[in-house]
C-alpha positions, 0 to 999 in steps of 0.5 A: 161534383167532379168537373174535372177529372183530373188524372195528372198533377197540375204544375201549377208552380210552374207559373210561379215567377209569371204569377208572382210578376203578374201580381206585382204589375196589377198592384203597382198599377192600382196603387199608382192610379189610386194616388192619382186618379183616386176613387170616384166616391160616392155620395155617401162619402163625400155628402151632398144631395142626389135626385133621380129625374123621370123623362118621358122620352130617353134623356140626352145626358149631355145636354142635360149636363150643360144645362146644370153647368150653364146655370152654376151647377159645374160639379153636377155627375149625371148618369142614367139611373135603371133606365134611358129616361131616368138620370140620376144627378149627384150635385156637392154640398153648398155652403149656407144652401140646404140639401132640399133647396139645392135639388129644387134648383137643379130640378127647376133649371131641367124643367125650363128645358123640358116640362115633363121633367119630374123628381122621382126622388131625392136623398142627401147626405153631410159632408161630415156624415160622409168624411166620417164613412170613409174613416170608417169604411177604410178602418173596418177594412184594416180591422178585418185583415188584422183579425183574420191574421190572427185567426190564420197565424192560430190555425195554421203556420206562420207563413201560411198566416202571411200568404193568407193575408199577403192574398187578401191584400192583394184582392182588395188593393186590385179591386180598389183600383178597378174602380179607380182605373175605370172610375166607377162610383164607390158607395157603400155598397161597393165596400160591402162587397169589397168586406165581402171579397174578403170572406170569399178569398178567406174562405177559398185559401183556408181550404188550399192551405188546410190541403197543403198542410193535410198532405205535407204530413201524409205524402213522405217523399216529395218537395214542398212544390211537388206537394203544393201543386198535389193540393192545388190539383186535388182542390182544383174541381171544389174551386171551380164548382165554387167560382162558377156557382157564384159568378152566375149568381153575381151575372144575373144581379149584375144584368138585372139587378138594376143601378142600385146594386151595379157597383156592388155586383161588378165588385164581388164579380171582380173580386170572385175572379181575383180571390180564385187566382190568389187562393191558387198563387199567391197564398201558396207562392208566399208559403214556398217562398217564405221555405215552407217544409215539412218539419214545420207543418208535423204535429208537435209530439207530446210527452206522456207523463213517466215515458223516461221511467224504466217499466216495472217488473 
């Protein structure tokens, strides 16, 4: 499918100092925000017990956070859940209180301000449940790009290895640090999107760098920036029709799909958008500048057996 008909190479490289420049500014500000904002975690990672309360009329969250603080209930996040009369109420573990009992209070305390208040349900999760998630969740994220490492640096040259990798590292501390920036609860919804931000940048810079490779051994003249913005072009329509297709997807989940899955929508969407850019820039602009040639990328010419024995006559 040709969105685009492209008669001309695109100068992609041309932008390589503004990209290069756009991408240092985005991580520093995300990693800057993280030390001091942090991530706004989720119930799944630091434990404590959630209830879902039904209004029948719209409920005012403000009011209904000063009733939990005017009754020792200070660390309540209240937040409407699907609806203007449904709230959802995340409330920290309490020493020597039972989850169930902690929700019961909460509930009790909503219902001598307003009797329909209802519980829709609840869960709850241990604090030590929760601190082991994030040890988990942080490791599966490392392991991650430690396999794909590999599996690049096996496939391909070593610099195409560290472009890859250099991309999708620069994906997930972005995304991490929209939702530290705009403090959107991070559950575990939210890091099944972010692993999966990983394998949809993977995928799109595996088949930028397989072009590039594809080409340096095919085109004879030309420099490696030439031949780099040559691949780029060529990919540029499958790169669309692939963003396009999933961003769709992720808008109708995003605007319809409810509460639940919010966090994990507004992650792959964000991500979707980044990984097209990185797969583009930064895996490519790590390969040329780590002096990416042609000499590296041409298959090693094997030696048949009895080639330096004079013929026979």
């Amino acid at each position: 499918m040709q969105i685009l008909n492209m008669k001309e190479v695109v100068a992609f490289m041309s932008l390589k100092k503004t990209a290069a420049a756009l991408s240092i500014l985005l991580i520093l500000g995300s990693i800057a925000s993280l030390a001091v904002n942090q991530l706004n975690w989720g119930l799944d990672f630091t434990g404590g017990t959630q209830i879902e309360v039904g209004y029948q009329q719209a409920a005012d969250l403000e009011v209904i956070r000063k009733q939990l603080e005017a009754s020792d209930f200070k660390d309540a996040v209240v937040q409407n859940f699907g609806s203007s009369q449904d709230v959802l109420i995340r409330l920290a573990s309490r020493e020597g209180v039972k989850p169930s009992e902690l929700g019961d209070a909460a509930l009790k305390v909503l219902r001598e301000a307003d009797a329909t208040a209802e519980m829709r349900g609840s869960s709850y999760v241990s604090s030590s449940v929760g601190e082991e998630l994030t040890e988990q969740g942080g490791l599966a994220m490392l392991v991650a790009l430690l396999c794909i490492l590999i599996y690049v640096a096996l496939r391909f040259e070593w610099r195409f290895a560290l472009g890859s990798v250099a991309a999708l590292t620069h994906d997930v501390i972005i995304t991490l640090g929209l939702f530290s920036v705009f403090q959107l609860e991070f559950d575990l919804t939210v890091l099944a999107a972010v692993l999966a931000v990983i394998g949809y940048s993977l995928n799109d810079t595996i088949v930028v760098c397989d072009r590039i490779r594809e080409n340096f051994r095919k085109i004879r003249k030309g420099e490696p920036e030439e031949i780099i913005n040559t691949s780029l072009t060529q990919t540029l329509n499958r790169t669309i029709v692939t963003s396009l297709t999933t961003i769709l997807v992720l808008l109708a989940l995003f605007f319809l799909g409810g509460a639940t899955i919010h966090g994990f929508a507004t992650a792959l969407l964000f991500g979707v958008v980044i990984g097209t850019y990185s797969s583009i820039y930064v895996a490519s602009l790590v390969a040329l500048t780590l002096g990416i040639s042609k000499e590296d990328l041409m298959p090693t010419e094997i030696e048949k057996e009895g080639a330096d024995q004079d013929a026979v006559v």
